[in-house]
C-alpha positions as CSV (number, residue, x, y, z in Angstrom):
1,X,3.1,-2.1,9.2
2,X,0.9,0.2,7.4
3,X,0.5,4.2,6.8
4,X,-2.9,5.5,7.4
5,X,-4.0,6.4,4.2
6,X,-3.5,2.5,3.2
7,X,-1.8,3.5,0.4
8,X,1.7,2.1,1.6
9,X,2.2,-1.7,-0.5
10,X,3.8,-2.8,2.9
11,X,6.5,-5.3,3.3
12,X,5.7,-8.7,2.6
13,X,4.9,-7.5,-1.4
14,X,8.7,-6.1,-1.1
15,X,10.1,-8.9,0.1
16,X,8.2,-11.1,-2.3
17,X,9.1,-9.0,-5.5
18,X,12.4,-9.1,-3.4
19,X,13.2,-13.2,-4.4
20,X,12.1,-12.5,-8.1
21,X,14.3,-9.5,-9.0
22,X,17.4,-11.4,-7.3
23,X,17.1,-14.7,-9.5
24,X,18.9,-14.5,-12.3
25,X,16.4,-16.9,-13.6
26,X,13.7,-13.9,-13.3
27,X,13.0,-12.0,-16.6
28,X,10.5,-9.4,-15.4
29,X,13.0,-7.5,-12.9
30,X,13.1,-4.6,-14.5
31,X,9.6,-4.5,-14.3
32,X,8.9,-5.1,-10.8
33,X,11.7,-2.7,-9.9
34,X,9.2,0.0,-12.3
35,X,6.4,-0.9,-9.5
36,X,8.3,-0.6,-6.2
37,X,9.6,3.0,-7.6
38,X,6.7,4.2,-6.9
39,X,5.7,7.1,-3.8
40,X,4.0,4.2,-1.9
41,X,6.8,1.6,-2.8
42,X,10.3,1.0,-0.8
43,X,10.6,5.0,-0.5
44,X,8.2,4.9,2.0
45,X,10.1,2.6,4.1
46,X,12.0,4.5,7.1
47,X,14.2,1.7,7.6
48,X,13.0,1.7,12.0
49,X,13.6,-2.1,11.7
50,X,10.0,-2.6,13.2
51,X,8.6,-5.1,10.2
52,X,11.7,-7.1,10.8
53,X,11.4,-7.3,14.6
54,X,7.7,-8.3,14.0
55,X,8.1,-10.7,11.5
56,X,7.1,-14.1,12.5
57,X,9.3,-16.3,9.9
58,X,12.5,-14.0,10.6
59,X,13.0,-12.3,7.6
60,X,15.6,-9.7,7.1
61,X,12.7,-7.1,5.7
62,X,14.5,-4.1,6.2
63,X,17.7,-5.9,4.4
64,X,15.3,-6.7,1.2
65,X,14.0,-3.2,1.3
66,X,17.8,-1.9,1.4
67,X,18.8,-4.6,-2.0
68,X,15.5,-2.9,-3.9
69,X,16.4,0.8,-3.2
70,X,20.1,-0.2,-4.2
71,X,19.1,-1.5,-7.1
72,X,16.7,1.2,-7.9
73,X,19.7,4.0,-7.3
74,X,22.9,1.5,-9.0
75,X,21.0,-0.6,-11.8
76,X,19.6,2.2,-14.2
């Protein structure tokens, strides 16, 4: 999954920065939530479910990406 300019961080980073910002354990959530609010961070994603459907492990991408923008809109 990628735009064409490559500008787009993609999913796995999201889903990565994804198990970090959910442990409470995590002490730099704030900050990583600072880098994916970002034009090419999880605003880009169109939530077509197409990273989720490709994803060879099974991960819910699509449902990390949703937790990060909720956070974004709920946490501030």
């Amino acid at each position: 999954m990628y735009w064409n300019e490559g500008s787009y961080f993609g999913p796995a980073p999201f889903v990565n920065a994804h198990r970090f910002i959910f442990d409470s354990r995590d002490y730099g959530a704030a900050e990583r939530l600072d880098i994916l609010n970002d034009v090419d961070g999880v605003w880009r994603c169109r939530t077509t479910f197409n990273c989720t459907e490709a994803c060879p492990r099974g991960s819910k991408i699509t449902q990390a990406i949703a937790d990060i923008k909720r956070a974004l809109m709920f946490a501030r």
